[in-house]
C-alpha atoms as one frame of an Amber mdcrd trajectory, in Angstrom:
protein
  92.574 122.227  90.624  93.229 121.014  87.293  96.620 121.147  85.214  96.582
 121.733  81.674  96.854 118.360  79.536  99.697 118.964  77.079  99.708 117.216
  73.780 102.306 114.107  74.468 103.487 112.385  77.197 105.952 109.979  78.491
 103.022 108.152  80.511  99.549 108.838  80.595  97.761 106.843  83.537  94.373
 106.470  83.643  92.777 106.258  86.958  93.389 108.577  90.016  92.979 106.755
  92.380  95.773 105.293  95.102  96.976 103.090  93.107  97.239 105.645  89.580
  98.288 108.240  91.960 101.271 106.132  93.265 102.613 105.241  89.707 102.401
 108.309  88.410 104.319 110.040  91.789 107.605 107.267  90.987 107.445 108.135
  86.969 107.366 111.929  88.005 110.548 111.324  90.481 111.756 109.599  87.809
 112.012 112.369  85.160 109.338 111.057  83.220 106.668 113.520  81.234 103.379
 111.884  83.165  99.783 112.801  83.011  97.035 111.257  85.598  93.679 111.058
  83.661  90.856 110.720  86.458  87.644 110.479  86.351  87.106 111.716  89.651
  84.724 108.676  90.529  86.726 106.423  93.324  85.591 103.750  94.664  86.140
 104.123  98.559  84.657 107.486  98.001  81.409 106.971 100.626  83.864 105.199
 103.068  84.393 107.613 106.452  88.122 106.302 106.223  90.923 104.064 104.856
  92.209 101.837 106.955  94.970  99.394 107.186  97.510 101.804 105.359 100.497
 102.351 107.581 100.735 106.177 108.859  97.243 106.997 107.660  94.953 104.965
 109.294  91.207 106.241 109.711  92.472 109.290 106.733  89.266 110.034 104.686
  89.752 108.755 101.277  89.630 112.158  99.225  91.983 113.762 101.857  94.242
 111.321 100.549  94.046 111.297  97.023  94.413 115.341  97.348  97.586 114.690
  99.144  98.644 112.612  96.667  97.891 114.859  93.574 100.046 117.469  95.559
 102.877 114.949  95.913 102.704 114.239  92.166 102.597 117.514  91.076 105.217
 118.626  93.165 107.830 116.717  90.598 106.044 118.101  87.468 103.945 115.444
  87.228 100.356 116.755  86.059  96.257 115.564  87.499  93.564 116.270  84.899
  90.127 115.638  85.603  88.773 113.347  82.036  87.058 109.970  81.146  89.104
 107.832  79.072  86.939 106.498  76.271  89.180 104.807  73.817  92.576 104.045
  73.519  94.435 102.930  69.913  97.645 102.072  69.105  99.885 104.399  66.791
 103.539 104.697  65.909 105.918 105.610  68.850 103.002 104.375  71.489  98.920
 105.302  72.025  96.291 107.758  71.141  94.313 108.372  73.835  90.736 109.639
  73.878  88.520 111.629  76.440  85.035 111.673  76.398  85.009 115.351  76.546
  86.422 115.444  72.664  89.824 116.121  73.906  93.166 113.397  73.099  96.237
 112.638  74.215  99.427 110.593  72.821 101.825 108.654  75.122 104.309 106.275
  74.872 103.439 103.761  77.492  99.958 103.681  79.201  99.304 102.929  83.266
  95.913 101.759  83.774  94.483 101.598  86.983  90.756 102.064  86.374  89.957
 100.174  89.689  86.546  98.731  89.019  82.783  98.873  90.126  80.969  97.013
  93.017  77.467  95.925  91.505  74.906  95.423  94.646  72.152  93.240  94.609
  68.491  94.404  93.897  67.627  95.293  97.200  66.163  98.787  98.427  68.057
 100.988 100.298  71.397  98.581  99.952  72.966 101.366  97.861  72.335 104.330
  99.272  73.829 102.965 102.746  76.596 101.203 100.508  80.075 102.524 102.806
  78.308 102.961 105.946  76.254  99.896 107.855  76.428  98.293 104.581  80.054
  97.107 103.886  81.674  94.272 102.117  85.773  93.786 103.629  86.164  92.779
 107.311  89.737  94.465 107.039  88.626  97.743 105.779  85.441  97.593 107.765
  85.202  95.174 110.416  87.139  96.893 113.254  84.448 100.089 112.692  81.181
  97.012 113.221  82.972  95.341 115.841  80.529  93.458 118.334  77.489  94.624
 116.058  74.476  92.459 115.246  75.896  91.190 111.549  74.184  90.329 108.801
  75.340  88.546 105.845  73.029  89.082 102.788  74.259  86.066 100.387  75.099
  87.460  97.119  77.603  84.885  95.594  80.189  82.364  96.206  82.256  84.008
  98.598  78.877  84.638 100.948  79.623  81.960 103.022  83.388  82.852 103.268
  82.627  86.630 104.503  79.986  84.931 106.974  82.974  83.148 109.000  85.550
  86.171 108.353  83.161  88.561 110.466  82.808  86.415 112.390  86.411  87.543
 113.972  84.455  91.065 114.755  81.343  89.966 116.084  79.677  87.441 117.807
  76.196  88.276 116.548  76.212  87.190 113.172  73.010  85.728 110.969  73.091
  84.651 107.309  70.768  85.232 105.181  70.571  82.800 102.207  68.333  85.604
  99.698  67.900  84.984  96.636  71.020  82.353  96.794  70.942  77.952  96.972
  70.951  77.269 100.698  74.355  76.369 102.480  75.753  72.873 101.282  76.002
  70.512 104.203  79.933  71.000 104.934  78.664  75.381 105.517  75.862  74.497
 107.338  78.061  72.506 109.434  80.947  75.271 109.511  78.249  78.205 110.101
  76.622  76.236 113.342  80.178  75.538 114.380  80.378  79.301 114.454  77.231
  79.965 116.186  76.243  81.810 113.116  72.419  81.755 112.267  70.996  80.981
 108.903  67.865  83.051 107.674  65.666  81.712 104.496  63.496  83.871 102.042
  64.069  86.729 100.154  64.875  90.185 101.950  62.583  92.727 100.413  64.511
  96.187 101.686  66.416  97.332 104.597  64.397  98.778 107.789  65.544 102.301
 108.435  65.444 104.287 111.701  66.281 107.893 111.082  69.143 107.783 109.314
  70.439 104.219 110.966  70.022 100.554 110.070  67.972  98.427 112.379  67.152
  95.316 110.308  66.575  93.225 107.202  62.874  93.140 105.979  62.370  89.473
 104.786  59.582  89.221 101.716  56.712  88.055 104.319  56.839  91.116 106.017
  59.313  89.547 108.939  61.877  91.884 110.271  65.337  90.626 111.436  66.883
  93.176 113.735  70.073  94.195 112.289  72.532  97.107 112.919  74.924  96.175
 109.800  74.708  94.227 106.397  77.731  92.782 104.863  77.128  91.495 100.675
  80.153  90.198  98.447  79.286  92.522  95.485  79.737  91.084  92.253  82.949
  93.413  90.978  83.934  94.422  87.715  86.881  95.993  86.077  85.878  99.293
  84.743  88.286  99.808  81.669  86.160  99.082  78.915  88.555 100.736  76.301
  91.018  98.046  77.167  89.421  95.783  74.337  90.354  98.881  71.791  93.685
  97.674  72.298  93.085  94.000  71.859  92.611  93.192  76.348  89.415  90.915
  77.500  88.485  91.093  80.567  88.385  87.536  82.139  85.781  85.649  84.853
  88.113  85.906  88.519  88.760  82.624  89.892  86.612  83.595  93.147  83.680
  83.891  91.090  83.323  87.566  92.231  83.608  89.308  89.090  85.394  90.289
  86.183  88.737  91.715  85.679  91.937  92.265  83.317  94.966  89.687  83.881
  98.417  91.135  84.451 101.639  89.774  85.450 104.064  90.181  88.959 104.794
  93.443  87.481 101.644  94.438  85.645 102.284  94.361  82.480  99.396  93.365
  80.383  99.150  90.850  77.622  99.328  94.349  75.234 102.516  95.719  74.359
 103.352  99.192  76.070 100.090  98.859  78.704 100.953  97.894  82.297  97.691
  97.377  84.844  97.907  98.139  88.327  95.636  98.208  91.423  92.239  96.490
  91.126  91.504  96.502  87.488  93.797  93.102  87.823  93.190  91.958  91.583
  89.810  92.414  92.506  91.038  91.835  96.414  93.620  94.742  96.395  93.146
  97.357  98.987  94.195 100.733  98.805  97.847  99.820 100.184  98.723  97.086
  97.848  97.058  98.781  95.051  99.306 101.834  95.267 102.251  99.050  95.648
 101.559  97.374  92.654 101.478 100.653  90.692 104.325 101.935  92.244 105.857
  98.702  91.155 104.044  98.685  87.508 105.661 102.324  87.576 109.429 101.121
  87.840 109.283  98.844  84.920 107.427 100.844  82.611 110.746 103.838  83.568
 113.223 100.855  82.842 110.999  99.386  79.645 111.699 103.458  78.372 115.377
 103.147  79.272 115.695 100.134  77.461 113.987 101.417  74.390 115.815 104.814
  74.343 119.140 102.890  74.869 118.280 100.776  71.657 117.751 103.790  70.008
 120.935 105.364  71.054 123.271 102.623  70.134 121.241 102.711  67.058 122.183
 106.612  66.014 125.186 105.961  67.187 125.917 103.286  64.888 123.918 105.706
  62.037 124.731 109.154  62.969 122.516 110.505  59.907 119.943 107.899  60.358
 116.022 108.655  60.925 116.926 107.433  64.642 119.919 109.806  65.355 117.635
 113.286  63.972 114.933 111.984  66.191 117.359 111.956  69.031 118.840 115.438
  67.982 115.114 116.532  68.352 114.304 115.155  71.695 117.763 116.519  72.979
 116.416 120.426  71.559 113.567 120.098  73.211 115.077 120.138  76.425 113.327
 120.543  80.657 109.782 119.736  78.146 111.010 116.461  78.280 110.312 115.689
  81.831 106.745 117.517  81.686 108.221 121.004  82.767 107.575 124.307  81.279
 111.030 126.249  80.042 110.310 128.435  83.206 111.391 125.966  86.123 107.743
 125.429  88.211 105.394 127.667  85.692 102.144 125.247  84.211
């Protein structure tokens, strides 16, 4: 199901995820005019189940987002199914762009794109990417638990996720790849650990059926295996950011690429607010919708401000250009809050 997109909006979010979900459900309750803009591409889409969010534990992650599209719609709020491709700034707020031809303007814009996890070159890595080939001990590691564990080095952070799965499993082996080998301070830490250290390349991933058994090294060694962990490199995925003057910048971690933010989300562009893990690359699917539902609040009380100013404004003028534009917003009346005249039509 897809609602119609109407011309203008109080909010237009982009992303439908959790986290673009969550914003738009406390602008709806909120009597704001919001449309979600999604892609339909998430990113815990191959996962069996999210886990770690209080009262929905183990729910599969597009039974969620449908609940959530119900929830939004349910105050008025509207889901359409569209790729953002640019964004530009215009008086009163933003044009917005859909790679389908079609556009819509908003006043404020919610973006929370979430962002891409790009694998290393390795056969077969992708298409068991979500399965026996995770990255996050917390959204994963309870599911591997006491599994043979191995850590294909990818980055930075490889040495990191080595001693956090460790916490899962006792069986775990790094593999150093295509990567510099473990300084002498991670050697030490990873023997500490009991956690074995692999050189050479791995070539592909041994299948069995349709299960993971090992790591095929480039000289034809096999390393048995039943589950491959890899810090993918991650990037933001909002390239039409930089239409409005936003950069994406290097993460600290060295794990990617994303857009900075403040506490509350709001961007280093006037009248765009970021939320989920186009700004924190770590965010899982609980703090994500936190932070939106956070961005959400200030974006409602940035629009009260504004339509205050311009209140005290017409009041001051009652003929002015402010006060007729009031007088027009007042006429239009329930279309304001995203509602057709017939209470619950679309």
């Amino acid at each position: 199901m897809t609602d119609v997109l109407n011309d203008r909006y109080d909010v237009v979010v982009v992303g439908g995820g959790a986290a673009g979900l969550s914003g738009a459900l406390m602008l709806a309750r909120a009597r704001r005019s919001v449309v979600v803009l999604d892609a339909g591409t998430p990113r815990n889409a191959p996962a069996d189940g999210v886990h770690g969010l209080l009262g929905h534990d183990g729910v599969p992650p597009l039974e969620l987002l449908e609940r959530g599209r119900t929830e939004v719609r349910r105050y008025g709020g509207h889901v359409v199914t569209g790729e953002v491709r640019a964004a530009a700034r215009e008086s009163g707020g933003f044009a917005v762009a859909l790679a389908d031809g079609r556009g819509v303007r908003a006043r404020r814009l919610l973006v929370a794109t979430g962002l891409v996890d790009e694998l290393p070159d390795v056969p077969g890595l992708r298409s068991r990417w979500g399965r026996d080939v995770v990255h996050c001990p917390y959204c994963h590691g309870w599911e591997v638990r006491d599994q043979a564990v191995g850590v294909l080095a990818s980055g930075p952070m490889s040495v990191h996720q080595a001693l956090l799965f460790r916490q899962w499993s006792a069986d775990v082996t790094f593999f150093t790849h295509t990567m510099a080998p473990p300084t002498a301070e991670e050697a030490e830490q990873l023997a500490a650990r009991g956690i074995g250290v692999v050189d050479g390349q791995v070539a592909s991933l041994e299948i069995d059926g349709d299960r993971l058994v090992g790591l095929r090294l480039s000289d034809g060694t096999v390393v048995a295996r039943q589950v491959v962990t890899v810090a993918p490199r991650m990037a933001a995925r909002a390239g039409f950011l930089t239409d409005l003057g936003l950069t994406p910048a290097p993460h600290p971690s060295g794990a990617g690429e994303y857009f900075p933010a403040d506490a509350t989300g709001r961007s280093g562009a006037a009248g765009v607010w970021l939320a989920g893990n186009v700004a924190d690359l770590a965010a899982q699917v609980g703090s994500a919708a936190a932070a939106a539902a956070g961005a959400a609040a200030q974006i409602n009380a940035d629009l009260i401000a504004e339509e205050t100013r311009l209140a005290v404004e017409a009041r001051r003028e009652p003929f002015s250009a402010a006060s007729e534009a009031r007088a027009s917003e007042q006429a239009i009346g329930a279309r304001r809050h995203g509602l057709s005249p017939v209470e619950g039509s679309r």
